[in-house]
C-alpha positions in Angstrom: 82.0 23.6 67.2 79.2 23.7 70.0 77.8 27.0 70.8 75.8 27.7 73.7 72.9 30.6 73.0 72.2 32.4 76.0 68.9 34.3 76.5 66.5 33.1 74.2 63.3 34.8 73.7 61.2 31.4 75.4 58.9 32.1 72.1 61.9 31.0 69.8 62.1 27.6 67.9 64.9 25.5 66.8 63.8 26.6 63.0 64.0 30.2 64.0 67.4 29.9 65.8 68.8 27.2 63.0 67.9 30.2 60.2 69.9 32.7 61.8 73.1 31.0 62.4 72.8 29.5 58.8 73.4 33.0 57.6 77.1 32.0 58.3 77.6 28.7 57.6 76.1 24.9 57.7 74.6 24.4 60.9 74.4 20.2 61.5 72.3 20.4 64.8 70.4 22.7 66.8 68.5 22.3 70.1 66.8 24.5 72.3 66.8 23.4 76.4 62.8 23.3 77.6 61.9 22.3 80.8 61.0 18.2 81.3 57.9 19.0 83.1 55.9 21.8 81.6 57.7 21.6 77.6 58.8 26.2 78.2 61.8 27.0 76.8 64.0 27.6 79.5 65.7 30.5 77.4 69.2 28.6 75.9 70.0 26.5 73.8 73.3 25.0 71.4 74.4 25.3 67.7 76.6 22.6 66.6 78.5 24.0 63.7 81.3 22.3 61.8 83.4 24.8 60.6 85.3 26.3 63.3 85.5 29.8 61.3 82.1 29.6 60.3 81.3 29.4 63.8 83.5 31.8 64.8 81.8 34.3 62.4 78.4 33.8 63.5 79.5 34.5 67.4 81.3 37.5 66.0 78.1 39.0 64.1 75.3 37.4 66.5 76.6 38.6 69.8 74.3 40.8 71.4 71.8 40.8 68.3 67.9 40.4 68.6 66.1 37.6 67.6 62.3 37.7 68.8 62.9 41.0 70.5 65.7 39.7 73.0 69.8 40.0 72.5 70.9 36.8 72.4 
């Protein structure tokens, strides 16, 4: 399953983001969207997770949770 991560701290790496949605499953990709141009982090990004439950659980519990001092 593909999930798109919606306002990302532009401070937070793909490491940082892999790590928390890892807490609920295997995570096989993770990318956060920066601008061509300048390299910022233009504040989403996308979990690819295999599991459809596991998935599912980590949208459930990560919803509106900080990571980097910003609800995601």
């Amino acid at each position: 399953m593909n999930i798109y991560v919606g306002n990302l701290s532009f401070d937070v790496s793909e490491e940082e983001l892999q790590r928390a949605f890892e807490a609920f499953g295997k995570v096989s990709s993770v990318t956060v969207v920066k601008d061509k141009y300048s390299g910022q982090s233009r504040g989403f990004g996308f979990v690819e997770m295999p599991d459809r439950s596991e998935a599912q659980a980590a949208i459930e519990n990560l919803n509106g949770k900080e990571l980097l001092s910003r609800p995601m």
